[in-house]
C-alpha positions as CSV (number, residue, x, y, z in Angstrom):
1,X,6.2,12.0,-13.4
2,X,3.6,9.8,-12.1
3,X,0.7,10.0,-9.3
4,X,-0.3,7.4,-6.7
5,X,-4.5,7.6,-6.7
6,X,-6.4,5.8,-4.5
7,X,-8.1,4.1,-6.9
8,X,-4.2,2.3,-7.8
9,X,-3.8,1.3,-4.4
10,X,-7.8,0.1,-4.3
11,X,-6.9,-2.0,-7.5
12,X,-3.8,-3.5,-6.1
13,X,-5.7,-5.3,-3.5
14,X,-9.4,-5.4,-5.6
15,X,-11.3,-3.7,-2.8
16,X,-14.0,-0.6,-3.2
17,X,-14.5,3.2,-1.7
18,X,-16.8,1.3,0.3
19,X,-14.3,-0.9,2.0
20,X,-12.2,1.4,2.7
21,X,-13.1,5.5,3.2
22,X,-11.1,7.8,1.1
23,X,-10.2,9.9,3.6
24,X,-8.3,6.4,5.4
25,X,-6.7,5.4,2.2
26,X,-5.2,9.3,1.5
27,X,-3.2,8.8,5.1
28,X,-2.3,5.2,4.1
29,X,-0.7,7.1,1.3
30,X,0.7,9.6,2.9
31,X,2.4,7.3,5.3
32,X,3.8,5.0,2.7
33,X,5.0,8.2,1.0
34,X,6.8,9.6,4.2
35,X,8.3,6.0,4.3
36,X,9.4,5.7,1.6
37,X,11.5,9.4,1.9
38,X,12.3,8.3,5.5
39,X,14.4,5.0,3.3
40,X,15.8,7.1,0.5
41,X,16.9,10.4,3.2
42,X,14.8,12.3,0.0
43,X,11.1,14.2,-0.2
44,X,8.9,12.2,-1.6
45,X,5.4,14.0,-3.2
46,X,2.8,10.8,-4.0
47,X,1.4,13.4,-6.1
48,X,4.5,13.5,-8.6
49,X,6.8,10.9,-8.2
50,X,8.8,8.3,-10.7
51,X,7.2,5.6,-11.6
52,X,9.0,3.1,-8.8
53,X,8.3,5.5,-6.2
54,X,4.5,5.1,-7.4
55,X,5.1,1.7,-7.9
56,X,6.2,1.6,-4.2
57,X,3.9,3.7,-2.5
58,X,1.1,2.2,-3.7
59,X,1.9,-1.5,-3.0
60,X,2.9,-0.3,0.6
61,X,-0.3,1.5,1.0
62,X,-2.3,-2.0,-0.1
63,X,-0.3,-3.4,2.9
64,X,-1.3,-0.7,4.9
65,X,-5.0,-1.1,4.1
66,X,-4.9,-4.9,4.3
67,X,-3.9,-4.6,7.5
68,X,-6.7,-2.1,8.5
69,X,-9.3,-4.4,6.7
70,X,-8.2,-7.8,8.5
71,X,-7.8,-5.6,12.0
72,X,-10.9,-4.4,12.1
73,X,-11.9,-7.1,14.1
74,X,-11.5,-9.8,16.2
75,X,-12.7,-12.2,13.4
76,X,-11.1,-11.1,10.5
77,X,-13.7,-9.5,7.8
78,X,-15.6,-12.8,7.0
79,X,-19.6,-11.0,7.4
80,X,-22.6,-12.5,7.0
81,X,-25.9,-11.0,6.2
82,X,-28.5,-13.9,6.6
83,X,-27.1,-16.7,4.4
84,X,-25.0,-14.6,2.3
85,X,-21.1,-14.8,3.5
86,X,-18.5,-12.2,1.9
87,X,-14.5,-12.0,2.8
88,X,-13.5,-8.3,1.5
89,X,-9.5,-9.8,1.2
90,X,-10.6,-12.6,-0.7
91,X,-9.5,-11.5,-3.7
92,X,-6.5,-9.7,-2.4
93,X,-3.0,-10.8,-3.1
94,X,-0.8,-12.7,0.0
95,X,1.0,-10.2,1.9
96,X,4.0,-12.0,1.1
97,X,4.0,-11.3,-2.5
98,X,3.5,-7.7,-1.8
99,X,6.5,-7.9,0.7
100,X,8.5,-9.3,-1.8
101,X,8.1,-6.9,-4.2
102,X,8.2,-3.7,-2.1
103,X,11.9,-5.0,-1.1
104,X,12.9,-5.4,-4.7
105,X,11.6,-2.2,-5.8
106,X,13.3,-0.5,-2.7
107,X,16.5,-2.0,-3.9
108,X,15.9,-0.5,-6.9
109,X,15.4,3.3,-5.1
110,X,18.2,3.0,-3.0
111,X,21.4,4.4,-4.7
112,X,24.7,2.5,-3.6
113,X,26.6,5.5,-1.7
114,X,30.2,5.6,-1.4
115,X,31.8,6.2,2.0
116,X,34.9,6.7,3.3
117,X,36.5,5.1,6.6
């Protein structure tokens, strides 16, 4: 069984502990996590999970924390510190691509059911 760690979801999205508090990034994962059960109608434990579901949680937890870095502010996180200018998402994948791929792996997790009328 796998394990989502923060320092996967940091990777995904090449940020630091700095950008982002541990403490923020464990609910991130949490809520991905809770998603994720809420889609399959299953319990879901980030802590030891298949390797999809890690797969899953942490890409939807890099969306999550994208979304906390670029709403932080009004501007976006372009800073400046006397000539010096630094975008934290820079080097951070297009949401898009991490859409993308959270809906294929989802597809994946969900079993076809069969129902009758």
């Amino acid at each position: 069984m796998a394990t989502v760690t923060l320092s996967d979801v940091r990777d995904t999205i090449n940020v630091t502990s700095t950008d982002i508090p541990d403490d923020k990034l464990q609910k991130m994962v949490n809520r991905a996590a809770t998603t994720l059960a809420l889609e399959l109608n299953k319990p879901i434990d980030s802590g030891n999970c298949s390797d999809a579901e890690k797969e899953f949680i942490t890409l939807l937890s890099a969306v999550y924390a994208i979304c906390y870095l670029t709403g932080g502010s009004a501007v976006g996180l372009d800073f400046s510190v006397g000539d010096q200018n630094f975008v934290v998402t820079d080097k951070a994948p297009p949401l898009m691509v991490l859409q993308q791929e959270l809906e294929r792996i989802l597809g994946g997790l969900k079993k076809p059911t069969l129902r009758s009328a």
